[in-house]
MIDOSE-1310 file (N, C-alpha, C; in nm, 2 decimals, decimal comma, always signed):
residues 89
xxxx	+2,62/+4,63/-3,46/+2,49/+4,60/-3,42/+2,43/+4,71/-3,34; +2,28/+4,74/-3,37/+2,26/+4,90/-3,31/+2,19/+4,82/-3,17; +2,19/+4,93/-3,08/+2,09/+4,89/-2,97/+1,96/+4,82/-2,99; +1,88/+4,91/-3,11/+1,77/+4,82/-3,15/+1,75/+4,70/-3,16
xxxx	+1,86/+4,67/-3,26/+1,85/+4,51/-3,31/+1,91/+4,39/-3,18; +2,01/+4,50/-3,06/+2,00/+4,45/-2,93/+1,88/+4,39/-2,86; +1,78/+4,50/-2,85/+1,67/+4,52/-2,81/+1,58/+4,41/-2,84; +1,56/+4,43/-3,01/+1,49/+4,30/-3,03/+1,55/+4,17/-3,02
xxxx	+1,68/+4,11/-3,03/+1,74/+3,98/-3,00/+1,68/+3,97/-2,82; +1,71/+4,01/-2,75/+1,66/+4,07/-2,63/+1,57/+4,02/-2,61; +1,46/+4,03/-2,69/+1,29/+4,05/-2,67/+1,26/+3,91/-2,72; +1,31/+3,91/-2,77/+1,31/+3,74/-2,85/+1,37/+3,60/-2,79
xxxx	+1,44/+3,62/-2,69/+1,51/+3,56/-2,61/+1,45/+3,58/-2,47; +1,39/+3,65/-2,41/+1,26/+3,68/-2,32/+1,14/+3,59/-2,37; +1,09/+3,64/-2,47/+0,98/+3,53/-2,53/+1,02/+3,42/-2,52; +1,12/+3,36/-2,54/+1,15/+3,22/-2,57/+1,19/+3,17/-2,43
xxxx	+1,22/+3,25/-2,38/+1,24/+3,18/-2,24/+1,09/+3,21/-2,13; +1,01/+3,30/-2,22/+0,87/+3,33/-2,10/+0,81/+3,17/-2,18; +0,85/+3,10/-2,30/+0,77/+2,99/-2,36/+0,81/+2,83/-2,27; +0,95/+2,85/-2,22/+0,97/+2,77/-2,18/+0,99/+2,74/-2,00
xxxx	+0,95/+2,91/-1,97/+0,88/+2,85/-1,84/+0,73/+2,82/-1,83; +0,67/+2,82/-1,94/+0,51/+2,84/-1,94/+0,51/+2,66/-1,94; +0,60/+2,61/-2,08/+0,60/+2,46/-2,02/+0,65/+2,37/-1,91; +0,73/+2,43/-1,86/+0,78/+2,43/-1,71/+0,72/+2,40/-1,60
xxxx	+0,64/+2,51/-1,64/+0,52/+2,51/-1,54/+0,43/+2,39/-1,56; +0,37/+2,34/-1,65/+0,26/+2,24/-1,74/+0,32/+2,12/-1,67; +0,43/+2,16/-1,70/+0,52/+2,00/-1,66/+0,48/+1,95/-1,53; +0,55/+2,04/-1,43/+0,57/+2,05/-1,29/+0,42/+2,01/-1,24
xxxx	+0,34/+2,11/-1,32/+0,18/+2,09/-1,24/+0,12/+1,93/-1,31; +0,15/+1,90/-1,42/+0,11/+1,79/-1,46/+0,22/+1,65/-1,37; +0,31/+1,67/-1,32/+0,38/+1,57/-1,20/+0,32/+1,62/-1,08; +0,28/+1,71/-1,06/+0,22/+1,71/-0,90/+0,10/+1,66/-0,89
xxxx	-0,02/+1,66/-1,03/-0,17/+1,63/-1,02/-0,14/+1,43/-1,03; +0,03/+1,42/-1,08/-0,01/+1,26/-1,10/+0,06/+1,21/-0,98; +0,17/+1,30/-0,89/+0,16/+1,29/-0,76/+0,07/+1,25/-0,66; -0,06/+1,34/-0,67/-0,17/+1,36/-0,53/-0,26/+1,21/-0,60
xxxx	-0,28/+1,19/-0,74/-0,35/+1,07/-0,74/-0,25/+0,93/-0,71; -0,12/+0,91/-0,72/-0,06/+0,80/-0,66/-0,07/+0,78/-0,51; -0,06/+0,93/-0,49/-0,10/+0,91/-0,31/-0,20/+0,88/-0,30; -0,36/+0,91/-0,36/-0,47/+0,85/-0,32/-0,47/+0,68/-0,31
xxxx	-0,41/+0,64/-0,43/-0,40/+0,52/-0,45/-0,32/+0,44/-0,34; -0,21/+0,46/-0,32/-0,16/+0,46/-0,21/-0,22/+0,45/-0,07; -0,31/+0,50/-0,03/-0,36/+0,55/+0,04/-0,49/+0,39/+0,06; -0,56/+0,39/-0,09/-0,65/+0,25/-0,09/-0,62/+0,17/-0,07
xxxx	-0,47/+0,15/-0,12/-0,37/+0,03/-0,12/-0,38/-0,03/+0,03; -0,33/+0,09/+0,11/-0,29/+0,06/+0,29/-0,45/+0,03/+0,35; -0,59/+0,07/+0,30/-0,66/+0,05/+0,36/-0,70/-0,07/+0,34; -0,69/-0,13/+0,23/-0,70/-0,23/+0,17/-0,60/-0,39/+0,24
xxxx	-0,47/-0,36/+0,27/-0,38/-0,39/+0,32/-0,43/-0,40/+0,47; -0,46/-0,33/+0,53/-0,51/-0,30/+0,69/-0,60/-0,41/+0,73; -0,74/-0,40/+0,64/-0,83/-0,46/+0,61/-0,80/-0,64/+0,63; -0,71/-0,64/+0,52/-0,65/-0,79/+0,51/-0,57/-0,84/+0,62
xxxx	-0,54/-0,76/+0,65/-0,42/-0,79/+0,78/-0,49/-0,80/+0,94; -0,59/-0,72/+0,90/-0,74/-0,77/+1,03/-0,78/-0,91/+0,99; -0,85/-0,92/+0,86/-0,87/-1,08/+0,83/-0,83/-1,18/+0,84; -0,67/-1,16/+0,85/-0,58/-1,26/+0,80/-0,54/-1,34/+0,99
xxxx	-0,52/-1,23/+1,08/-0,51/-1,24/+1,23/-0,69/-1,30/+1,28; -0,78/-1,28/+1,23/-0,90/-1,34/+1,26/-0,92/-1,43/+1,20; -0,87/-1,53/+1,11/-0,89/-1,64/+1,06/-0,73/-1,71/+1,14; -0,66/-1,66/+1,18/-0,52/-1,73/+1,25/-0,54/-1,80/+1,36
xxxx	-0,63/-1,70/+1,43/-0,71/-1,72/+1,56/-0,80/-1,80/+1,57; -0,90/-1,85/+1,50/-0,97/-1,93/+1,45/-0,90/-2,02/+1,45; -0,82/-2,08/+1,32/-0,73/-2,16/+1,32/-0,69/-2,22/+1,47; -0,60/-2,16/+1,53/-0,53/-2,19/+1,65/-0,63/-2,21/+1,75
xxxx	-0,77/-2,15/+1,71/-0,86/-2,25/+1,80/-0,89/-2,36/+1,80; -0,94/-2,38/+1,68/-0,97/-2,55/+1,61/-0,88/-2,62/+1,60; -0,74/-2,58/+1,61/-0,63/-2,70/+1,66/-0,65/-2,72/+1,76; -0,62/-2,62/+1,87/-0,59/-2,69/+2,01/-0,73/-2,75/+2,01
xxxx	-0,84/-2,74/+2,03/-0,98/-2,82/+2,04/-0,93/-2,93/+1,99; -0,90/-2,96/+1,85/-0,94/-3,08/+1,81/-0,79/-3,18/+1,91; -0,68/-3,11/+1,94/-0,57/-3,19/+2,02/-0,62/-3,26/+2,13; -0,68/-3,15/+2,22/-0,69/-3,16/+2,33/-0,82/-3,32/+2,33
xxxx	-0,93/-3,26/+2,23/-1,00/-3,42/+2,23/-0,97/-3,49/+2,16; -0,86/-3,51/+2,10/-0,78/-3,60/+2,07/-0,69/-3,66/+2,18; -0,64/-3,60/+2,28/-0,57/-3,64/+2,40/-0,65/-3,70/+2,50; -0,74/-3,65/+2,54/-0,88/-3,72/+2,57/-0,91/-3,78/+2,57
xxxx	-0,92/-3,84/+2,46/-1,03/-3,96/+2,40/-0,85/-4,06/+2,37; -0,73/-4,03/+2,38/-0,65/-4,14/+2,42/-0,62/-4,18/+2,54; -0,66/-4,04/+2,66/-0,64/-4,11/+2,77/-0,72/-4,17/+2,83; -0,89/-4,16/+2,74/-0,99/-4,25/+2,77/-0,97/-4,40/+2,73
xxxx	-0,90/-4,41/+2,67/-0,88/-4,59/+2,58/-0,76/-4,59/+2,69; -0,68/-4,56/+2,69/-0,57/-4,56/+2,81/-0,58/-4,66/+2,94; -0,70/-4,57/+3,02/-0,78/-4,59/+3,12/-0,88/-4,70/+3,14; -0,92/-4,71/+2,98/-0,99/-4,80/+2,96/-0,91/-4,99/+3,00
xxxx	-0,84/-4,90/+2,89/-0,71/-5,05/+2,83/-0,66/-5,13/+2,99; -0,60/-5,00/+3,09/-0,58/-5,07/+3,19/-0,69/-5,07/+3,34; -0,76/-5,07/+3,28/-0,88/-5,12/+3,39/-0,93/-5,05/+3,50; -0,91/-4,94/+3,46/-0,94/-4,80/+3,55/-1,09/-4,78/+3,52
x	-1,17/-4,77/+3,43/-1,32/-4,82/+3,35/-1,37/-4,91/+3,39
């Protein structure tokens, strides 16, 4: 085999490897562009999440108001019949 036909095996084997960094590349940048949009999404997700997790502690609170209210006049109004019952009224 002469140098030449070295040369061109060579040259051909360069090309084929300049083809498969070229998709290499496509690849890598086509995973990074679907990377930065998972993070965006991600990113909605948590605001989204945050959002709800504010709502969810302001409706708890709520809650835990309108129980103890409704207990307390409920305790109330038995220690009013109570009072009543034994002649304290």
């Amino acid at each position: 085999m002469s140098i030449e036909d070295r040369l061109v095996s060579i040259e051909r084997e360069l090309s084929y490897l300049g083809r498969v960094v070229e998709q290499m590349d496509k690849r890598v940048n086509d995973l990074v562009h679907r990377i930065d949009r998972l993070e965006v999404r991600i990113d909605r997700v948590e605001d989204r999440m945050s959002k709800l997790e504010d709502r969810m502690i302001s409706q708890f609170k709520w809650t835990i108001g309108i129980l103890i209210s409704m207990w307390s006049s409920t305790i109330a109004l038995l220690i009013a019949i109570l009072l009543k019952l034994i002649g304290f009224f």
